[in-house]
Backbone as numpy.savetxt, mean C-alpha at the origin, in Angstrom:
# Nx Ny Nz CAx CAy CAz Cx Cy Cz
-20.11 -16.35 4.77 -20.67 -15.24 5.53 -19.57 -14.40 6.18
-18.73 -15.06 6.44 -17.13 -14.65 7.10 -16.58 -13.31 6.31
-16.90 -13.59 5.39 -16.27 -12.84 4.11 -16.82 -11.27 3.73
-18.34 -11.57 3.72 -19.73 -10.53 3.98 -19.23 -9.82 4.47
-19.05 -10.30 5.97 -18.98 -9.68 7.21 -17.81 -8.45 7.34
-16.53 -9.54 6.84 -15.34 -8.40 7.10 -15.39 -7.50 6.07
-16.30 -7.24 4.52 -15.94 -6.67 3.92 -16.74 -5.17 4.20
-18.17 -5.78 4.55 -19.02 -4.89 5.43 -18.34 -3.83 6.67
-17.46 -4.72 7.42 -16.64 -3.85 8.01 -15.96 -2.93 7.31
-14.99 -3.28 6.50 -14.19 -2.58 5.55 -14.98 -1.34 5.27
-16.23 -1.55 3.96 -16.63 -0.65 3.80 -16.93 0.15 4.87
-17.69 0.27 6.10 -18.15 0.93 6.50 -17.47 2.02 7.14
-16.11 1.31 7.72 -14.98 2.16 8.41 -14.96 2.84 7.39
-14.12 2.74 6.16 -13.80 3.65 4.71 -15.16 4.73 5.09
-16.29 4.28 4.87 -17.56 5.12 4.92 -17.38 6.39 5.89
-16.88 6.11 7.00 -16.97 6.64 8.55 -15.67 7.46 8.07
-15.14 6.91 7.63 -13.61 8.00 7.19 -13.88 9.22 6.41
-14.06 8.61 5.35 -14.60 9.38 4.23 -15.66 10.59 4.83
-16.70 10.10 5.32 -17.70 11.48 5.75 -17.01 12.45 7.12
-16.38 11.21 8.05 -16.03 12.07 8.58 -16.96 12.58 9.91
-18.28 11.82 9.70 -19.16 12.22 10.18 -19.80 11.10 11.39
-20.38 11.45 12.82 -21.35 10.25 13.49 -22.22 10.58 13.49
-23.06 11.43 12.44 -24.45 11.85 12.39 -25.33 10.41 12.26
-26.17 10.27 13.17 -27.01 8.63 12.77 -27.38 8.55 11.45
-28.16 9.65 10.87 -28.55 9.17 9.63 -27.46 8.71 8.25
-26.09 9.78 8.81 -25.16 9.49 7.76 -24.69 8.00 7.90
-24.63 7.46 8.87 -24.01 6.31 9.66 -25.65 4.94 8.96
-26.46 5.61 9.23 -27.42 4.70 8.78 -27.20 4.42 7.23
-27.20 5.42 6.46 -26.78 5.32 5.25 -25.86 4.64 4.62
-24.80 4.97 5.29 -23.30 4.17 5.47 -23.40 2.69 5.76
-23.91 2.37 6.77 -24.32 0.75 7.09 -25.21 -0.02 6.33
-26.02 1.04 4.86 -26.99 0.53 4.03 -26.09 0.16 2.51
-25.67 1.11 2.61 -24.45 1.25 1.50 -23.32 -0.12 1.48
-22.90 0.28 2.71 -21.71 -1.28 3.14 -21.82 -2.54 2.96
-23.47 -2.57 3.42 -24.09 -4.03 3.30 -23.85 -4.58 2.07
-24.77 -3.35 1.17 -25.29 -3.91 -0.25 -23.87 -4.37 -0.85
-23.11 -3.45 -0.72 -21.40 -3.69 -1.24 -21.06 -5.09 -1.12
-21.07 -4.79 0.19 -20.75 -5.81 0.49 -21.45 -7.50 0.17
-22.63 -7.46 -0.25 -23.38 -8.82 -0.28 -22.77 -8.81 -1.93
-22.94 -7.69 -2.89 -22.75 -8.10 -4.19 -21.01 -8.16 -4.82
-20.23 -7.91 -3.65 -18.68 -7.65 -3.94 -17.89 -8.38 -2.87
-18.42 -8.98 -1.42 -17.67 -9.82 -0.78 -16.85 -10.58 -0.91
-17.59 -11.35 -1.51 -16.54 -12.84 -1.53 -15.58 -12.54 -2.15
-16.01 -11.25 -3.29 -14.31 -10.99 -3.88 -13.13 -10.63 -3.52
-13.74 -9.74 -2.35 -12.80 -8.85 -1.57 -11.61 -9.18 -0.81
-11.87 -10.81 -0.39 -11.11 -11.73 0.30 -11.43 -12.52 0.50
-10.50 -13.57 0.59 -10.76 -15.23 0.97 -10.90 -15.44 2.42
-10.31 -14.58 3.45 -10.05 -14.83 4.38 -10.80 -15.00 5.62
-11.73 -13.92 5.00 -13.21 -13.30 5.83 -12.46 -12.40 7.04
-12.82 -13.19 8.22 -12.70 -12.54 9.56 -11.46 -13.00 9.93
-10.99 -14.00 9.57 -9.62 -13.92 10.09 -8.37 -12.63 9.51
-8.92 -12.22 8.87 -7.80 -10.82 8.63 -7.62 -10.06 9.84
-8.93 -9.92 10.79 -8.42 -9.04 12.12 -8.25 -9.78 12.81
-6.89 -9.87 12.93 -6.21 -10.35 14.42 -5.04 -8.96 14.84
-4.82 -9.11 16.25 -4.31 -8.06 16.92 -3.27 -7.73 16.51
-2.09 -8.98 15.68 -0.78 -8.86 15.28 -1.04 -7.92 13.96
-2.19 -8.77 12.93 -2.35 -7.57 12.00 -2.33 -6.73 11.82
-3.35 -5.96 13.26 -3.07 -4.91 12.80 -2.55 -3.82 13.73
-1.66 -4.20 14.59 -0.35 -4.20 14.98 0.68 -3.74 13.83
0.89 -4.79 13.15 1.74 -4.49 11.93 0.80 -3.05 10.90
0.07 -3.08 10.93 -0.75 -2.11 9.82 -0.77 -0.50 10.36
-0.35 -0.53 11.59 -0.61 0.33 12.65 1.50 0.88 12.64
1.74 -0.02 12.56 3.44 0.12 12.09 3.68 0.83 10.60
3.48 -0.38 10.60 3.51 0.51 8.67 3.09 1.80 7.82
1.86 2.06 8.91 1.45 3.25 8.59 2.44 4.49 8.61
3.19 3.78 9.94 3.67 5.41 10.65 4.93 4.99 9.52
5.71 4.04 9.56 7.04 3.96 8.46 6.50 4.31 7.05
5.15 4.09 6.42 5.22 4.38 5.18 4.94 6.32 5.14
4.57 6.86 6.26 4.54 8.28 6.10 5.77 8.59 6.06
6.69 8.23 7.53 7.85 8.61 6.91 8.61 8.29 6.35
8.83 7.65 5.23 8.96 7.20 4.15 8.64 8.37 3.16
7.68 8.27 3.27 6.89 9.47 2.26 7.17 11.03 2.49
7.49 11.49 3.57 7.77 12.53 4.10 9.30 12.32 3.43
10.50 11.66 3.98 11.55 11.50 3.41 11.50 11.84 1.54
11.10 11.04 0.80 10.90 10.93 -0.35 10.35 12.57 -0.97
9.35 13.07 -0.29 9.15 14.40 -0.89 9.76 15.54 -0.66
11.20 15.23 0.41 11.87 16.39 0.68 12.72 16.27 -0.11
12.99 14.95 -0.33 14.67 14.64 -1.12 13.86 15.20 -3.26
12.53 14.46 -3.34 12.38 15.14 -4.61 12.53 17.05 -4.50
11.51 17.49 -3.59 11.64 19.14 -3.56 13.35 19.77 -3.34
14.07 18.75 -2.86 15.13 19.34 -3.15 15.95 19.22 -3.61
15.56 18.32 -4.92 15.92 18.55 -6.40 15.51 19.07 -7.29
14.34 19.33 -7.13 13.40 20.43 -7.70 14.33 22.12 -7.90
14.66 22.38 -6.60 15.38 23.39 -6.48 16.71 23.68 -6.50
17.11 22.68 -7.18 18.86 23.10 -7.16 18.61 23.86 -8.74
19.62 24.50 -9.25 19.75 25.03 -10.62 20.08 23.88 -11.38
20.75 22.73 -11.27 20.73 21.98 -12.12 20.18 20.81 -11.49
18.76 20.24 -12.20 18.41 19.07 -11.20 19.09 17.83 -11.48
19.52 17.06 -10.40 20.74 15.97 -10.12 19.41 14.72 -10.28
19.44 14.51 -11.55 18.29 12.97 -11.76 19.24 12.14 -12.67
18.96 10.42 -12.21 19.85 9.93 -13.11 18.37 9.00 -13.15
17.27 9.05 -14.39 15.90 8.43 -13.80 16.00 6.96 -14.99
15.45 6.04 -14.61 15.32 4.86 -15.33 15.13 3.65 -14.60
15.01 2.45 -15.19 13.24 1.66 -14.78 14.59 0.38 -14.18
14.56 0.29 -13.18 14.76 -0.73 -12.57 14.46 -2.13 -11.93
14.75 -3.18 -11.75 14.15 -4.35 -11.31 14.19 -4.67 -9.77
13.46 -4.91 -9.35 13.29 -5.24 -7.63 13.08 -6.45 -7.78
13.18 -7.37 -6.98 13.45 -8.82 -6.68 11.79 -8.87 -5.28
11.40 -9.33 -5.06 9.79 -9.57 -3.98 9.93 -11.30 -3.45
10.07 -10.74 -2.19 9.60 -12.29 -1.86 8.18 -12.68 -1.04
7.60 -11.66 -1.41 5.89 -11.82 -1.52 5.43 -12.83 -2.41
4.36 -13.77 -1.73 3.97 -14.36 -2.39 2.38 -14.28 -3.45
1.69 -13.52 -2.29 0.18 -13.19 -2.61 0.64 -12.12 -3.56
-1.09 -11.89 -4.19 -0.87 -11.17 -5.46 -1.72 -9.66 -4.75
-1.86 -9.95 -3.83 -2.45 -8.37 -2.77 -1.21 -7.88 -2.17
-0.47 -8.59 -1.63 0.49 -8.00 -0.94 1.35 -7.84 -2.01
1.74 -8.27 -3.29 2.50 -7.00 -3.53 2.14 -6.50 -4.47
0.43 -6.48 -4.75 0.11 -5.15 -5.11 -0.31 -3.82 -4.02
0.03 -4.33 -2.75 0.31 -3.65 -1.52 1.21 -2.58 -1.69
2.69 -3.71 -1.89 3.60 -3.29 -2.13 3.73 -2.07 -3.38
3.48 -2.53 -4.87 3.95 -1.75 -5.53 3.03 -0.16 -5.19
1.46 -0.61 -4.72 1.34 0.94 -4.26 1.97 1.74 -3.52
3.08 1.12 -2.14 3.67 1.44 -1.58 4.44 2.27 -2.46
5.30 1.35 -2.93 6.18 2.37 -3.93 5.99 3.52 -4.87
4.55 3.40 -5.35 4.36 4.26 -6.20 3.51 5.21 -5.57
2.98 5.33 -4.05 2.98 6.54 -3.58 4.13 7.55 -3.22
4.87 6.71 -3.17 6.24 7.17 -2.46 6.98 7.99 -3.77
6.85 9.44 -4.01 7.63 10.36 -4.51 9.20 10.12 -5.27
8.77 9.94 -6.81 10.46 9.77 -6.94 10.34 8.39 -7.84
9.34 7.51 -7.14 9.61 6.30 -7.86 7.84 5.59 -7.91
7.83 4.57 -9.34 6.65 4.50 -9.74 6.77 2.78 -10.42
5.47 2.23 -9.60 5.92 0.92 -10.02 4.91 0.53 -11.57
5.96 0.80 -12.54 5.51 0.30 -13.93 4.84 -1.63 -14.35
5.46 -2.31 -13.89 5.05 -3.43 -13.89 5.37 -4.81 -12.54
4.61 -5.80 -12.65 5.05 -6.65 -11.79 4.93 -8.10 -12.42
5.84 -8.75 -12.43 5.93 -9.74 -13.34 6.51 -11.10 -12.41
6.22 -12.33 -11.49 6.24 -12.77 -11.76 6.56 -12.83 -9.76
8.11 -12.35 -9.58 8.40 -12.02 -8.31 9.72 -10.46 -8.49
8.97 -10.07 -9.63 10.01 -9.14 -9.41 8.93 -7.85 -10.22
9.63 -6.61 -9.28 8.95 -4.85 -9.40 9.54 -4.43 -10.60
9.22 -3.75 -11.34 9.86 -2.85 -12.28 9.67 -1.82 -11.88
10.53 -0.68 -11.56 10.03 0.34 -11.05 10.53 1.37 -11.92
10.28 2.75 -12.15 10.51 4.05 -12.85 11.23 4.39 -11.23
12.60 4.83 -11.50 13.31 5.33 -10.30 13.68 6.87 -10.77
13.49 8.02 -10.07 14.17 9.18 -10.14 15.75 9.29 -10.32
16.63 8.18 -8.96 17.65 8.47 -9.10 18.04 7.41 -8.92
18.26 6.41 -9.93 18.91 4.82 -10.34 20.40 5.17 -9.35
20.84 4.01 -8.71 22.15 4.18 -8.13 22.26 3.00 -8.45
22.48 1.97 -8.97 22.61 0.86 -9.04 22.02 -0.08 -9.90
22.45 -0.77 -10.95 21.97 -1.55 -11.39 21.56 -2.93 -10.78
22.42 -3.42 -9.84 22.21 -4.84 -8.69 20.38 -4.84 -8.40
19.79 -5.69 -8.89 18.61 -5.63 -8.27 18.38 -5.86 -6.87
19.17 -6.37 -6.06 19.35 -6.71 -4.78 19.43 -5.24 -3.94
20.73 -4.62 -4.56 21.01 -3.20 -3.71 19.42 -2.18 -4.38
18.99 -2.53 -5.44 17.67 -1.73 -5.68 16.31 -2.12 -4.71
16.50 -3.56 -4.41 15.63 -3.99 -3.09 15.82 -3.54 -1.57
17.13 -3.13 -1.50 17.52 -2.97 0.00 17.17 -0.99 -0.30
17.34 -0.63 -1.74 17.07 1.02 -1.19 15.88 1.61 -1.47
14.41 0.77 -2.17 13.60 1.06 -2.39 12.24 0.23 -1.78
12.23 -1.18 -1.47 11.20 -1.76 -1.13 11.64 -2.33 0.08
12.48 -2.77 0.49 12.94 -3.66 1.96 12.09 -2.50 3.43
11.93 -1.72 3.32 11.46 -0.45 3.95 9.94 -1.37 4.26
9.43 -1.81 3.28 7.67 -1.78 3.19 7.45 -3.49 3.37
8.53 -3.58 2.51 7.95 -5.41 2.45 8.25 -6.28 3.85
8.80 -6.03 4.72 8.75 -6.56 5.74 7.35 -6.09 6.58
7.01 -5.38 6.61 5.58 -5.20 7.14 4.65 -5.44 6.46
4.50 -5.21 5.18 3.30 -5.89 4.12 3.29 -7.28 4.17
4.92 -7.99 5.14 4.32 -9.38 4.50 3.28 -9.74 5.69
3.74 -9.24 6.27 3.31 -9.85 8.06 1.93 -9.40 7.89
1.54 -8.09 7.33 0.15 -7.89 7.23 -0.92 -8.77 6.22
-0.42 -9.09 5.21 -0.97 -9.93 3.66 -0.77 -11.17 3.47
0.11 -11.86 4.45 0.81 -12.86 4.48 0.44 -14.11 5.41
């Protein structure tokens, strides 16, 4: 029931986001919608149920947010301003990241992280390590490719997924 419950939450916030709206009836709708979701898609959603909200969680989720914008903000200035030089400065090709995530949410956390993030796109995940499509490879070391592309995210994804 644990499980129901938090996913019911889930949906419904998403719901409340999405419309945008505290009209009762939209909100009634929304809480009809969430349920059903939720009774026929729960248990999938997580093992954890209700213990996912605790204060540290989302503490950390509340962190991450603001580092993965700017993150993202960073990332789309440095692509736009390669966009605009006369000769664009790309050296692009698929690199390996190293993860010391263990769950298979957190770092598919992770690779969304990365592959919102402008520039770079996570092609596969195999095992404990990212493959990523990089704009501008500096390094073959998968280590120095961990410290300049994912070390940013994975310290807060773990604490959140973890």
């Amino acid at each position: 029931m644990s499980r129901i419950l938090f996913s019911f939450i889930v949906f419904f916030l998403f719901w409340v986001a999405l419309t945008s709206s505290l009209d009762p009836q939209e909100l009634g709708v929304g809480a009809l919608v969430s349920l059903i979701i939720a009774f026929l898609a729960g248990k999938e959603i997580t093992e954890d149920g209700m213990k996912n909200f605790s204060f540290r969680r989302i503490q950390y989720t509340i962190r991450y947010l603001f580092v993965f914008f700017w993150e993202m903000i960073k990332a789309n200035l440095d692509v736009a301003m390669r966009i605009i030089q006369p000769v664009i400065p790309i050296n692009p090709g698929i690199v390996e990241v190293p993860t010391k995530l263990k769950s298979n949410v957190a770092k598919l956390a992770l690779a969304n992280s990365i592959t919102l993030t402008p520039g770079t796109l996570t092609v596969d995940i195999i095992d404990d390590k990212l493959y990523i499509h990089w704009i501008d490879v500096k390094s073959e070391n998968p280590e120095e490719n961990f410290k300049e592309i994912s070390s940013v995210f994975e310290k807060y994804i773990k604490e959140i997924f973890e």
